[in-house]
C-alpha positions as a Markdown table, in Angstrom:
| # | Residue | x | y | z |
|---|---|---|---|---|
| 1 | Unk | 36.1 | -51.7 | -20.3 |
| 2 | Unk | 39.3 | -53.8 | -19.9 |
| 3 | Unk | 38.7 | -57.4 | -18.9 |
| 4 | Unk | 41.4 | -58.7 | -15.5 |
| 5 | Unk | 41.9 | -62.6 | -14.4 |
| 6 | Unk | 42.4 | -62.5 | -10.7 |
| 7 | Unk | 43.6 | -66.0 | -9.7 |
| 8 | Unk | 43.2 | -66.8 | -5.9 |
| 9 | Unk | 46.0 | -68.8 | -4.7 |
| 10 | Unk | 45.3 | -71.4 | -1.3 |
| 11 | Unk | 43.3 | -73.8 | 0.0 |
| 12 | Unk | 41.7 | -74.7 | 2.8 |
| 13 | Unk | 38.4 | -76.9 | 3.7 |
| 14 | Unk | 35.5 | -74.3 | 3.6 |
| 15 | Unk | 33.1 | -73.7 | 6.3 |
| 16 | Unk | 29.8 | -72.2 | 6.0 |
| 17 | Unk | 31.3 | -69.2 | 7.3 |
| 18 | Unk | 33.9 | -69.2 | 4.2 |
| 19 | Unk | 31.3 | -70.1 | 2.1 |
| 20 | Unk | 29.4 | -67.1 | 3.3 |
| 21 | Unk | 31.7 | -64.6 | 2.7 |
| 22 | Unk | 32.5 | -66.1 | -1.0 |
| 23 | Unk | 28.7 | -65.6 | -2.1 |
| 24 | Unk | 28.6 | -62.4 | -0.4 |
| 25 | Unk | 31.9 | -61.6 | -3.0 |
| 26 | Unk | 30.6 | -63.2 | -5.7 |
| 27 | Unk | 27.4 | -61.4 | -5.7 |
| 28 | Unk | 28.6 | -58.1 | -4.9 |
| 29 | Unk | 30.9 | -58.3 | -8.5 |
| 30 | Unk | 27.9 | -60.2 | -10.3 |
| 31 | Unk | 27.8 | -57.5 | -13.0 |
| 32 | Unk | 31.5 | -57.3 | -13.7 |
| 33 | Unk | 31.9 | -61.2 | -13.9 |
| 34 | Unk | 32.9 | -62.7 | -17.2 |
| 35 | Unk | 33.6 | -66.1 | -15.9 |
| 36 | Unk | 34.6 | -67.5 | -13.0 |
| 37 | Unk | 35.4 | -71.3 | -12.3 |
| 38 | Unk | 37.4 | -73.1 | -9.2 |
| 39 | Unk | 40.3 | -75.3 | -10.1 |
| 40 | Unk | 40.0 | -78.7 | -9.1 |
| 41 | Unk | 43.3 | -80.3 | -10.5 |
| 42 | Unk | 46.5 | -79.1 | -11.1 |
| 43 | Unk | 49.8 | -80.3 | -12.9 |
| 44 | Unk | 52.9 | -78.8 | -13.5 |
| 45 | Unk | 55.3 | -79.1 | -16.9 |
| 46 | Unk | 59.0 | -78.0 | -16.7 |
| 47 | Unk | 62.4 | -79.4 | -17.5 |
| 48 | Unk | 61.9 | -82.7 | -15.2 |
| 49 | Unk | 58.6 | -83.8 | -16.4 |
| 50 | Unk | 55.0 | -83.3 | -15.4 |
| 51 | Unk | 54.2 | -83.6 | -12.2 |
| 52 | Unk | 50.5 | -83.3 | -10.3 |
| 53 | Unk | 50.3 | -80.7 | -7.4 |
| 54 | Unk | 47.9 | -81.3 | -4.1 |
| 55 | Unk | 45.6 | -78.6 | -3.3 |
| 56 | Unk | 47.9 | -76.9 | -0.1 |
| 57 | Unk | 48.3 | -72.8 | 0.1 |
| 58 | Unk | 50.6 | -72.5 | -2.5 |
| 59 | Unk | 48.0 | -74.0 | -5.3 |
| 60 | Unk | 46.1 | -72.1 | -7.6 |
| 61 | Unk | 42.1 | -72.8 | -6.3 |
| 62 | Unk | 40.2 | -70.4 | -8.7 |
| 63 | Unk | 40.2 | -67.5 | -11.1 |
| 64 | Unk | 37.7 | -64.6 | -11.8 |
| 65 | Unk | 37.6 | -63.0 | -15.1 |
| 66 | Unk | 35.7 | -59.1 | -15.0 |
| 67 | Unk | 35.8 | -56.0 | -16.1 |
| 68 | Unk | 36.7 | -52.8 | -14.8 |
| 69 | Unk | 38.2 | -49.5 | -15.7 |
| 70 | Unk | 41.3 | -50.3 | -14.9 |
| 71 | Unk | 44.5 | -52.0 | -12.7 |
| 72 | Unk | 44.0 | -49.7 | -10.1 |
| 73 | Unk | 39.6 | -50.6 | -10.3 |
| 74 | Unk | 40.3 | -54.2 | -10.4 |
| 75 | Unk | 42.8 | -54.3 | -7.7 |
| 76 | Unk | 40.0 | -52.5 | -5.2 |
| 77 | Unk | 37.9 | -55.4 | -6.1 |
| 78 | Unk | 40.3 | -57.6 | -4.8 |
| 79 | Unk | 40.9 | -56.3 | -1.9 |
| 80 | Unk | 37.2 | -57.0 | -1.3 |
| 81 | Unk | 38.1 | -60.7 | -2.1 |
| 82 | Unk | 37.9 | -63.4 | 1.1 |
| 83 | Unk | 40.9 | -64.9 | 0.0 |
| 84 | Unk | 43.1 | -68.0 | 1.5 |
| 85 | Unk | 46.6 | -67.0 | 0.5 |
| 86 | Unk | 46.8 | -64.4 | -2.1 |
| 87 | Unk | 45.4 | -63.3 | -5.4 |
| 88 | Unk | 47.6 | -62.4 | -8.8 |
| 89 | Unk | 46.0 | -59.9 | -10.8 |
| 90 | Unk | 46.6 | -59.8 | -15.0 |
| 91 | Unk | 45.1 | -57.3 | -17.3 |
| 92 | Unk | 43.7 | -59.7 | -20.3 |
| 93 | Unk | 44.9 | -58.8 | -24.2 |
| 94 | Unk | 42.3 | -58.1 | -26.9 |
């Protein structure tokens, strides 16, 4: 099995409703998870400096390491996602 990082972009205050949904996602992947954290604070390095980003629904909120088969397997998965904004999917080296 090939390990993917799916990183959910967006914010947005959560209601229980949202909160719901997440749990039911989260436990329906349970097996396949490596790790998964949420992002709390974010800064930015490039040519002008650093700079600190506010969570908004460009922000990276989260990311999910699991396993699956492959792009196409992981991708189903996140479609399953209740997501704010959008997710980016990376197949992980090693």
């Amino acid at each position: 099995m090939k390990q993917y990082m799916l990183v959910q972009y967006g914010f947005e205050k959560p209601t229980p409703e949202i909160m719901s949904e997440w749990k039911k996602w989260f436990d329906a992947i349970g097996a396949r998870t490596v790790e998964q954290k949420g992002i709390t604070a974010t800064s930015v390095l490039d040519s002008s400096g650093m700079q600190n980003i506010t969570a908004d629904l460009e922000r990276a909120t989260g990311y999910t390491i699991l396993t699956a088969e492959s792009m196409q397997e992981a991708q189903s998965i996140a479609i399953q996602c209740p997501f704010i904004t959008s997710i980016s999917i990376f197949e992980l080296a090693g």
